[in-house]
C-alpha positions in Angstrom: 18.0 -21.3 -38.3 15.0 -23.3 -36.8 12.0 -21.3 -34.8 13.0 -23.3 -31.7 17.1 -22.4 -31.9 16.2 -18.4 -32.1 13.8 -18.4 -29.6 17.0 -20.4 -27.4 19.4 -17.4 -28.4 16.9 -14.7 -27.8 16.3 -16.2 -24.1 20.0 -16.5 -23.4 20.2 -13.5 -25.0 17.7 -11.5 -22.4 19.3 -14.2 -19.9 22.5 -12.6 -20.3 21.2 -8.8 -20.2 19.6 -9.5 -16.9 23.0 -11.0 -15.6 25.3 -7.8 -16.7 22.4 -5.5 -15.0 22.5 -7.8 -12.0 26.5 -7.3 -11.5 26.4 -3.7 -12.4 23.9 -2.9 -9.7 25.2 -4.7 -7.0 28.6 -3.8 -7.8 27.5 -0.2 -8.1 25.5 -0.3 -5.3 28.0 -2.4 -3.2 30.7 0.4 -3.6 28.3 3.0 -2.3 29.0 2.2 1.3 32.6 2.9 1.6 32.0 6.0 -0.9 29.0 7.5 1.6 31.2 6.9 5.0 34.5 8.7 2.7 31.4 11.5 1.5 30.0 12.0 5.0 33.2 12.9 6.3 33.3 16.5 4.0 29.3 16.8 3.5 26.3 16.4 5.4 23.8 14.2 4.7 21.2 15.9 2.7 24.1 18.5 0.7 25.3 15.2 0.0 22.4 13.1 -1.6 21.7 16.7 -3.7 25.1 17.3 -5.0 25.3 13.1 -5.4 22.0 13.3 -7.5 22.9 16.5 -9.1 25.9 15.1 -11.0 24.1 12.1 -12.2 21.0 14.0 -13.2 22.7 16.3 -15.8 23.7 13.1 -18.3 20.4 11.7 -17.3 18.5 14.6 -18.3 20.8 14.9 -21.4 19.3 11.8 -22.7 15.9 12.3 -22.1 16.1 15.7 -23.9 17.7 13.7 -27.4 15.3 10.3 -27.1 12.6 12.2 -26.0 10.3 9.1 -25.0 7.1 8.6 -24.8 4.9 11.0 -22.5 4.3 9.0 -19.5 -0.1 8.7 -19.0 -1.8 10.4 -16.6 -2.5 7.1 -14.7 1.4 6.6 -14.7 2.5 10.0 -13.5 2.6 9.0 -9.7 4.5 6.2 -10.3 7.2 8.5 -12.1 6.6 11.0 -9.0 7.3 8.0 -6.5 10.5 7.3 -8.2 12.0 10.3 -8.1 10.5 11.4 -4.6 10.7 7.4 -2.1 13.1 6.2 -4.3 16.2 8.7 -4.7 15.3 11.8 -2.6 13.8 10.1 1.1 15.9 7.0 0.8 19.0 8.5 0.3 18.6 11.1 2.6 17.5 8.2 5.4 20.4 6.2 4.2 23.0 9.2 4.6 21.3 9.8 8.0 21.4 6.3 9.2 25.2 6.2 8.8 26.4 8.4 10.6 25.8 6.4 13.4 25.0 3.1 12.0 27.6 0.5 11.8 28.7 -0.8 7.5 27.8 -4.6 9.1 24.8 -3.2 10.6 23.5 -1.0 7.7 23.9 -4.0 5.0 22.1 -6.5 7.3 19.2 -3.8 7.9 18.8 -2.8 4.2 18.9 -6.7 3.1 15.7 -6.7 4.4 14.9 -5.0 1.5 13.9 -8.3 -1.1 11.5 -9.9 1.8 9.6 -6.5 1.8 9.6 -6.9 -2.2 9.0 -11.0 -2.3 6.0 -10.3 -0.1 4.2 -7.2 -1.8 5.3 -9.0 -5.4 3.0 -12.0 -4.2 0.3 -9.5 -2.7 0.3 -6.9 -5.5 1.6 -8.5 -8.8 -0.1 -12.0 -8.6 4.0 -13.2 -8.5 5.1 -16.6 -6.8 7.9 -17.3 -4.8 8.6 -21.0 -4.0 9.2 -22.9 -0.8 12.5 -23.2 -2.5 13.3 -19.8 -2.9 11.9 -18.6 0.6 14.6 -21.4 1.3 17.4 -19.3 -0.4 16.2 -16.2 0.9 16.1 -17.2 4.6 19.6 -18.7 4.3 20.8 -15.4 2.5 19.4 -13.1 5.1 20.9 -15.9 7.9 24.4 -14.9 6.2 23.7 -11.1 6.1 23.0 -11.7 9.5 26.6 -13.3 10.4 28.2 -10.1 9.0 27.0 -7.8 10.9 27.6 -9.4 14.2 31.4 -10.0 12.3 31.2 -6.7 11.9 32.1 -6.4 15.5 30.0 -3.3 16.3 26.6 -5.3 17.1 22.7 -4.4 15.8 21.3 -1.8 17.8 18.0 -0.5 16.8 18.2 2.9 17.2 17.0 6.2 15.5 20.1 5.7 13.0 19.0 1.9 12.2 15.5 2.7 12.2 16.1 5.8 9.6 18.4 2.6 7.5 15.0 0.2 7.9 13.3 2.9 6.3 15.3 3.3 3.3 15.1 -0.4 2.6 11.3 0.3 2.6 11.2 2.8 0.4 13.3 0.8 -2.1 11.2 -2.5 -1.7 7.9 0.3 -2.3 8.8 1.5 -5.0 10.2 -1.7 -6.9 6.4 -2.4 -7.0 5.3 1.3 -7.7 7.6 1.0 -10.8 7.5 -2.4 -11.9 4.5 -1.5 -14.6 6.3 1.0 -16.1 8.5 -1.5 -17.5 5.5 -2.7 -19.9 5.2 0.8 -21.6 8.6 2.6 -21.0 12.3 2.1 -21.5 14.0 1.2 -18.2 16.6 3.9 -19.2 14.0 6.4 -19.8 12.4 5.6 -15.6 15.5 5.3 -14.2 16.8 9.0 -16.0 13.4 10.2 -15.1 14.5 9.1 -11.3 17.8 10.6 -11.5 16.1 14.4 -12.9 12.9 14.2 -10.4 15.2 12.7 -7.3 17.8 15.9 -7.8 15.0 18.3 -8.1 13.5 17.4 -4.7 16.6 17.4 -3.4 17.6 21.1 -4.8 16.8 23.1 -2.3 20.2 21.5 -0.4 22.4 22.2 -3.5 23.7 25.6 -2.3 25.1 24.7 0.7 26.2 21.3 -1.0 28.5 23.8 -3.3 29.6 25.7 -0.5 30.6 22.3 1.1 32.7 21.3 -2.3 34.4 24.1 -1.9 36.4 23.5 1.3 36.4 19.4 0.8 39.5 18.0 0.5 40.0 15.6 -2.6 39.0 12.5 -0.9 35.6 13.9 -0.1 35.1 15.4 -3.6 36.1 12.1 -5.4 33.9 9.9 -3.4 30.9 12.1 -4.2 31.6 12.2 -7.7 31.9 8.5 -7.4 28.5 8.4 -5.8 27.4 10.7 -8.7 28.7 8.2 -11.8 28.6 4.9 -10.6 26.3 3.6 -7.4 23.4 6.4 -8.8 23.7 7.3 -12.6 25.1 3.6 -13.5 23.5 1.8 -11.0 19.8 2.7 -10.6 19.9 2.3 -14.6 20.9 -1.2 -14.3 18.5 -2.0 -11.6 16.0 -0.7 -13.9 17.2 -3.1 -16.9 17.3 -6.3 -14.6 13.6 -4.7 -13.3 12.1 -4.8 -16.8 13.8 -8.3 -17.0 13.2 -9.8 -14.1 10.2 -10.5 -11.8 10.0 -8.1 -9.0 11.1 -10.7 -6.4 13.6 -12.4 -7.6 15.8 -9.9 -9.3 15.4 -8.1 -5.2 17.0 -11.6 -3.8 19.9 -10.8 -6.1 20.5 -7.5 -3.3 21.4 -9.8 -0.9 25.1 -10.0 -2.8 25.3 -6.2 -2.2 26.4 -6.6 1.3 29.3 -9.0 0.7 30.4 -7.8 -2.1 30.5 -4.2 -0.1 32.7 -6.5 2.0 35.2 -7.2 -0.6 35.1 -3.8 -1.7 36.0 -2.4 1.5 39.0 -4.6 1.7 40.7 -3.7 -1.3 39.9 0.2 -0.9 39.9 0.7 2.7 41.8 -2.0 3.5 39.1 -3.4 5.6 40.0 -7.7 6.2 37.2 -9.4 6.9 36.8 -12.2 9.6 36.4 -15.8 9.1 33.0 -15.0 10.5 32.2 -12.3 7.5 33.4 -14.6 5.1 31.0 -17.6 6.2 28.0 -15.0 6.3 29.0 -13.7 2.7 29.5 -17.5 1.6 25.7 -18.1 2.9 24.3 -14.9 1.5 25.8 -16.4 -2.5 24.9 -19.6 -1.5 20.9 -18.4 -0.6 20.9 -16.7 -4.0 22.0 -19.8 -6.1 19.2 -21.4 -4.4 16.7 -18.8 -5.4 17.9 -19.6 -9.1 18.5 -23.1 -9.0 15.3 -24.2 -11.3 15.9 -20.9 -13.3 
């Protein structure tokens, strides 16, 4: 085998990493609307985040306790501090707020602003670039988020509950460049674990009355949280983390912008939610933004 051909097959091989930790965290993360509106409806909002983070944090811990990584440096303890703190505790308990009064249309147009918050700071803060290209894809992505949530049928109204939604997308654009130079030194796995454990401890102090909560939930309530637990938080965050490491900070973000349609889908087929010719055109433009993003890729 010639220098040239492995170098292909390790590229394609990281290619294809970054493409499975892609569809796992939107798919993950996707899923976590319906499962938060089925949640909210037996917990409130911060019992739920704790007992949500509590379930994932045990496995997560687990595995940090038989790899036992590397000792994060003193330099890098903020950044594993900001994780846990912005990035699990205050934006789930903003997004869990948000909600309750926020529309699912709504919500997923306000969090998509999310990757613009991320392309910009990445440009600021990380010496990346973005082309006039992929601005191009990302406008026309956000242009489709857009149409779903006036599809939606409930209309954008900025209040308290959106503003607490904007918020959340903050914190997650934050800390994708907080975290980002962790991925030169540490494991994904290893940050996004050290998330999961840090995130539940801040949110511990809610975990009593979460349990008392579980205990007079009907089923429905109990399996969406458990849901939450497993697959948009334990799963998910440690995907995002792979297609982090994998990915400059900016363009693995514009990848988000599926979340909302894909949310879309979900809800149809578990909710039984149809969406309107109007939702499917918006989720048509929010794919067709990303494949512009990636089109020189």
């Amino acid at each position: 085998m010639s220098a040239y051909t492995g170098a292909l097959n390790e590229t394609q091989r990281i290619d294809s990493a970054a493409a499975v930790a892609v569809a796992l965290t939107v798919l993950g993360w996707a899923s976590a609307f319906p499962a938060i509106r089925a949640s909210l409806a037996a917990f409130q909002p911060l019992e739920l985040g704790a007992l949500r983070f509590a379930i994932a944090a045990v496995p997560a811990a687990i595995f940090l306790a038989v790899k036992r990584p590397a000792l994060p440096r003193v330099d890098e303890l903020w950044r594993f501090g900001f994780g846990g703190a912005i990035f699990v505790a205050l934006y789930t308990a903003m997004l869990n707020f948000g909600e309750l009064t926020v529309s699912a249309g709504a919500a997923g147009f306000i969090i998509n602003v999310s990757p613009i918050f991320t392309a910009i700071m990445a440009m600021a803060l990380l010496g990346e670039r973005f082309s006039g290209m992929a601005w191009l894809g990302t406008v026309i992505s956000f242009a489709g988020i857009g149409i779903i949530a006036v599809a939606d049928g409930h209309g954008l109204h900025f209040n308290a509950g959106a503003m607490l939604v904007l918020g959340s997308a903050l914190c997650s654009a934050v800390n994708t460049i907080v975290q980002k130079p962790l991925f030169a030194r540490h494991h994904p796995l290893t940050i996004s674990a050290s998330n999961m454990v840090l995130g539940a401890l801040c949110l511990s102090p809610f975990l009593p009355e979460a349990f008392a909560q579980a205990a007079v939930a009907d089923t429905a309530g109990l399996g969406a949280v458990i849901y939450l637990g497993i697959v948009p938080s334990l799963i998910a965050y440690a995907a995002w983390a792979t297609a982090l490491s994998r990915l400059p900070a900016a363009r693995a973000s514009n990848f988000l912008y599926l979340v909302s349609p894909t949310s879309a889908l979900i809800g149809f087929f578990w909710l039984g939610e149809v969406p309107t010719l109007l939702g499917i055109l918006g989720g048509a433009l929010a794919l067709g933004g990303v494949i512009v993003v990636n089109l020189k890729r």
